[in-house]
ZASEVO-116498 format. One record per residue (C-alpha): x, z, y. Coordinates in steps of 0.25 Angstrom, whole numbers, plus 2048, in hexadecimal, padded with zeros to 3 digits. Layout:
BEGIN
XZY;...
This chain:
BEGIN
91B6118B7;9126048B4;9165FB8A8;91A5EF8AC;9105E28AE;9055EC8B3;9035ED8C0;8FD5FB8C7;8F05FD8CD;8F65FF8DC;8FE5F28DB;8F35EA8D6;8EA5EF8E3;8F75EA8EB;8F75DE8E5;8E65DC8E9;8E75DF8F5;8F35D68F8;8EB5CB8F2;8DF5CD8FA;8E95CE908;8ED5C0905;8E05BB900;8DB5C290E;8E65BB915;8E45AE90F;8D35AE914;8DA5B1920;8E15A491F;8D859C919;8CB5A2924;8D759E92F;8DA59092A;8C958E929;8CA592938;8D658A93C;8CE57E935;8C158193D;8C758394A;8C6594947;8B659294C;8AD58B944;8A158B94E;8AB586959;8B0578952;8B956F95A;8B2563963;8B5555969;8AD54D970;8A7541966;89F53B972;8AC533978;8B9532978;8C253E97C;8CD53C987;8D754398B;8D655498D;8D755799C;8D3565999;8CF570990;8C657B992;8C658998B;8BA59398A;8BC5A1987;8AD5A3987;8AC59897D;8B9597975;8B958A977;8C357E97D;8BE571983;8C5565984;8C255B990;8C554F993;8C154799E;8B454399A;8B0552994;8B355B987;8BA55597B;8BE561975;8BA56F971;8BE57B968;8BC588965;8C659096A;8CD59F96A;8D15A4976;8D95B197A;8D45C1974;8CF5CA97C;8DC5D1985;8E35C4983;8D85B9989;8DA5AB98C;8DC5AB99A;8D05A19A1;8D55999AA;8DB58B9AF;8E95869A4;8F05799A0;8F7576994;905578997;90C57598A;90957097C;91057496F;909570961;91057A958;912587961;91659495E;9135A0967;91D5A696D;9175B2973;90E5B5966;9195B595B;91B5A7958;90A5A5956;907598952;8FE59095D;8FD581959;8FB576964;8FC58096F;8F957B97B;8FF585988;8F8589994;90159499A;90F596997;90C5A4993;9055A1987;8F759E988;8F359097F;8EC588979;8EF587969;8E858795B;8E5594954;8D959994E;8CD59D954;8C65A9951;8BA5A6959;8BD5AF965;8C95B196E;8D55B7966;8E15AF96B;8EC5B7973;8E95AD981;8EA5A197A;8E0598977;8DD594967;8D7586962;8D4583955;8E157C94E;8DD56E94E;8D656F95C;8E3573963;8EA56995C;8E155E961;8E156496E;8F056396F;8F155396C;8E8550976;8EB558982;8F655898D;8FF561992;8F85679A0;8EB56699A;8E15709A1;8DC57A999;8D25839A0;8CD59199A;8BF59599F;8B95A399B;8AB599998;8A758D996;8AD5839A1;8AC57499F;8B256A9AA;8A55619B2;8A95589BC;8AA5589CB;8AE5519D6;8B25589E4;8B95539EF;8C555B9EE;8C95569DF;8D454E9E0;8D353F9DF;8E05379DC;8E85309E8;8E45219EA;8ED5189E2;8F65259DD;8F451F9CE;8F75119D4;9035159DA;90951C9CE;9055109C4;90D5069CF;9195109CE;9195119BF;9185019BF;9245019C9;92C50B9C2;9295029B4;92E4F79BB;93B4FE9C2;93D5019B2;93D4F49AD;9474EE9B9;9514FC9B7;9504F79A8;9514E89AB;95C4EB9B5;9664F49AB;9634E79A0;9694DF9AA;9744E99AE;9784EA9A0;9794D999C;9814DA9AD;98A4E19A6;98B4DB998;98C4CE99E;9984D39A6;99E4D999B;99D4CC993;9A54C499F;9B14CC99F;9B44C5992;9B64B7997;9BF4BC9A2;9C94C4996;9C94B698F;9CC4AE99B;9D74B99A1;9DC4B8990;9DC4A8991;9E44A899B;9EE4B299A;9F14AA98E;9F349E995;9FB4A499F;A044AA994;A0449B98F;A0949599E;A1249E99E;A1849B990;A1948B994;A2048F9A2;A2949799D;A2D48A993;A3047F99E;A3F47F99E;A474769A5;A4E473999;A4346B994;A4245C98F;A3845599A;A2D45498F;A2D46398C;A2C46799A;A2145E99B;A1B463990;A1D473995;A1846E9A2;A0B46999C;A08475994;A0A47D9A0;A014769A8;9F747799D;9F948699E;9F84889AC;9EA47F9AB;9E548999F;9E84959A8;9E04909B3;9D648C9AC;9D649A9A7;9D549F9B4;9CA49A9B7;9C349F9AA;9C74AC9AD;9C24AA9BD;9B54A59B8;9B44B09AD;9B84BC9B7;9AD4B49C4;9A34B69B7;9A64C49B3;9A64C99C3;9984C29C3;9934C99B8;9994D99BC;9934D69CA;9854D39C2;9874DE9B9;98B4E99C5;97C4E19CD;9754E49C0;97A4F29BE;9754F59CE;9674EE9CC;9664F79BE;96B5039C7;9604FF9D2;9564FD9C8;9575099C2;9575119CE;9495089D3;94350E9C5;94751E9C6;94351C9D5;9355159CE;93351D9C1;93452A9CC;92A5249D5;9235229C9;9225309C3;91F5369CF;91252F9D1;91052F9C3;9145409C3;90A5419D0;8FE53A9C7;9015479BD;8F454F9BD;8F45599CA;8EF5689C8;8EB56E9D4;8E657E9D7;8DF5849E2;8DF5939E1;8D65989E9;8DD5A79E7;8EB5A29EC;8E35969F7;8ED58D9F1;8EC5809EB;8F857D9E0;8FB56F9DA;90456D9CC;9065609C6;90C55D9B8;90F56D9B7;91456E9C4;9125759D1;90F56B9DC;90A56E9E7;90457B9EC;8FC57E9F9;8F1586A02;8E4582A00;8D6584A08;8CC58CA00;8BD58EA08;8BA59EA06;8C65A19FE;8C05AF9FA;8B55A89F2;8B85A69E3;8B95979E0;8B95989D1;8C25909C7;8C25819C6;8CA5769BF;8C65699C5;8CD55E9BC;8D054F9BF;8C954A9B2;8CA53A9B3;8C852F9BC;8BC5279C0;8BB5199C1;8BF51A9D0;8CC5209CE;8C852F9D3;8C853B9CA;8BC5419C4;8BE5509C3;8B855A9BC;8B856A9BD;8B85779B3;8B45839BC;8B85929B7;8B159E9B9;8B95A49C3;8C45AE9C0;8C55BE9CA;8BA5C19BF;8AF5B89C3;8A75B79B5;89D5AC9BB;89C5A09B2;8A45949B4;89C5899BC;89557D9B4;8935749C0;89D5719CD;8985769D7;8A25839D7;8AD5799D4;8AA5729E1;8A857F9E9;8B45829E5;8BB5739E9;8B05749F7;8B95819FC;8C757B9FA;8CE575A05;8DC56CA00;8E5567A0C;8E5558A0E;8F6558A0C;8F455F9FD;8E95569FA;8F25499FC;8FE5519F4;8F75529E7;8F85499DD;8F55469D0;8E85459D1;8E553E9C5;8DD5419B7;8DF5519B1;8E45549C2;8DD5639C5;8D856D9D0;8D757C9CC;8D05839D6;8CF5929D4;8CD59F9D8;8D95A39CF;8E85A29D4;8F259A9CD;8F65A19BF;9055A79BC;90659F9B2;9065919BA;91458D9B8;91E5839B4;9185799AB;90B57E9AD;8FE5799B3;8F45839BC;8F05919B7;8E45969BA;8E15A39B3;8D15A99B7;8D65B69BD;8C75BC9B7;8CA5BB9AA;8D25C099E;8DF5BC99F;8E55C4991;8EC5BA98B;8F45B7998;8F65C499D;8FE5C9990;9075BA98F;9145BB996;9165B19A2;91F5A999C;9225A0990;92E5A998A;9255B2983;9285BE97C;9275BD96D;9235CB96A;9145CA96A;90D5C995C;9015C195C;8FB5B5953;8F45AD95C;8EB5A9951;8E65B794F;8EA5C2946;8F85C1940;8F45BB934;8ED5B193D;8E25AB935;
């Protein structure tokens, strides 16, 4: 028994060694709020171009040698950061993505509700862009961590279908030209912005038109009521003809038949004159239903002229959507998506088909003062275990190009060949995990593919895997 108010020698060990477990936990939290300030590396800070202004991303570019993201636009980098990649069992795999969905606040729903900020997906079986803290070496589960405020930026100035290109080294787009990068269709853009002007137009006369149908018909409505007055009018004078009639008697002295005579004649005047009235209201009201049925055709007319212009319209303005085209050299075929869909697939020519050709992204970056495209290209070392490093010039890229062969027909049936518009040309056949909604999916077969292989092929995932995708279960 202990007296009460003292407290024993083992409780009083308990209670230190609880309070050093929250004061270890609170370092932990403090050391992981120091990271999540710093970007979780501090030799690795975040960096923006200051030389010029930034555009707009037409692509990003991760390193799994260097943990590191780049940002381009058109002109070259704007952006870098550290970055954590995928652990050892569970690698990110390298290869060719797009960003095919964006939520600011996500939740996982394959690594028990982990939270993963501005996530940014790539496949629809999980692998992502998102904040989380950086350890300063690969430790996510596939996924791709970026410091907190980084993927936060990163997510207001990018757009759905963005490429995002994993390299296993250091890869950085140069530009190119060839004769086989697609240039845009004389006066495509021209054409589109007259059928864009012409469906504006047809917009304005459909609206026009349904303004004039609705005062048509009020103005017919309006006449009806001088017709109800006149037939009113005259009903009553009839009743009042009627009424003196039926008072000439013969009984009558000679100056009241005269007097009923008059006053009959003065109501057989009134109810002409009322009948004409009611003539002339009814002439007027059949005008004005006849204009009112003319205006509610034109406005039918008018309206069929602008679904018929706004369709014309969008199918130019849909076939100016940025075109994705992939030649695979495993599968000699040459696949077409535009806007997330499959468009057009076909045979395609490649010289000394057994040769590897590597891995390249040719990108349409811009347009030059003379309405081309200028063009510029990310080359992979390439996959089937080839470790050579990843070309710094082009002259692979338009070995690669010199051995292709498209037919003339599939050249004229591509379109959309307009800024952020690629060619894939790999030795790689076209991932499982291209589908709906999705862009191309190139995954480099001589890598590690970890953090793909263990993710189910679909977006209902099971919910019983525990992982915390910012490291330990207590996180930070």
């Amino acid at each position: 028994m202990t007296s009460r108010g003292v407290v024993p020698e083992y409780r009083q060990k308990r209670l230190r060694a609880a309070s050093l477990a929250v004061a270890a936990l609170a370092a932990l939290v403090a050391a992981g709020s120091d990271a999540r300030a710093r970007g979780g590396q501090k030799d690795r800070p975040i960096e923006s171009i200051q030389s010029r202004n930034a555009g707009e991303p037409i692509m990003a570019v991760v390193s799994l040698r260097s943990q590191r993201i780049t940002v381009y636009d058109a002109k070259g980098w704007i952006l870098r950061a550290p970055v954590s990649s995928g652990s050892k069992g569970r690698e990110t795999p390298a290869g060719i993505f797009s960003v095919i969905q964006k939520v600011e606040e996500h939740y996982s729903n394959l690594y028990d509700d982990a939270f993963m900020p501005h996530m940014q997906r790539i496949t629809w079986s999980g692998i992502a862009l998102h904040g989380g803290v950086l350890p300063g070496r690969p430790a996510s589960h596939g996924c791709i961590r970026l410091p907190f405020d980084f993927a936060a930026q990163l997510f207001d100035v990018t757009r759905m279908g963005i490429r995002i290109i994993v390299a296993p080294d250091d890869v950085a787009p140069v530009e190119i030209t060839h004769p086989l990068l697609f240039q845009p269709k004389p006066g495509a853009e021209a054409l589109a912005a007259a059928r864009a002007t012409e469906a504006q137009e047809a917009t304005r006369k459909a609206a026009e038109a349904r303004t004039a149908a609705a005062a048509a018909q009020r103005e017919a409505t309006q006449a009806k009521a001088p017709v109800r007055a006149a037939e009113n009018l005259k009903r009553r004078a009839e009743v009042k003809l009627a009424s003196v009639e039926g008072k000439l008697d013969s009984g009558m002295s000679t100056e009241e038949k005269q007097q009923a005579e008059d006053a009959k004649a003065q109501a057989v005047a009134k109810v002409a004159e009322l009948q004409l009235q009611r003539d002339a209201a009814n002439a007027d009201l059949q005008l004005r239903i006849d204009a009112a049925a003319s205006a509610r055709d034109a406005a039918t007319a008018a309206e069929t002229a602008r679904l018929a212009a706004a369709d014309a319209a969008r199918q130019l303005a849909s076939e100016l959507q940025p075109v994705s085209v992939l030649i695979s050299r495993k599968t000699q075929q040459l696949y077409v998506r535009q806007a997330f869909k499959p468009v057009l697939k076909s045979p395609v020519t490649i010289a000394d088909p057994d040769r590897p050709i590597g891995t390249h992204v040719f990108t349409a970056a811009e347009r030059t003062d003379d309405a081309k495209l200028r063009w510029n290209v990310a080359s992979l070392r390439g996959g089937s275990g080839n470790a050579s490093q990843a070309p710094k010039d082009t002259e692979s890229a338009k070995a690669a190009l010199d051995r292709i062969t498209i037919p003339q027909d599939v050249l004229n049936s591509i379109a959309g060949t307009v800024p952020r518009a690629s060619l894939i040309v790999t030795d790689e056949p076209p991932s499982s995990e291209i589908g709906k909604g999705t862009e191309f999916v190139v995954i480099l077969s001589g890598e590690p593919q970890g953090g793909i292989k263990k993710r189910p092929r679909s977006h209902r995932y099971p919910r019983t895997f525990w992982h915390q995708p910012f490291g330990s279960p207590f996180g930070w």
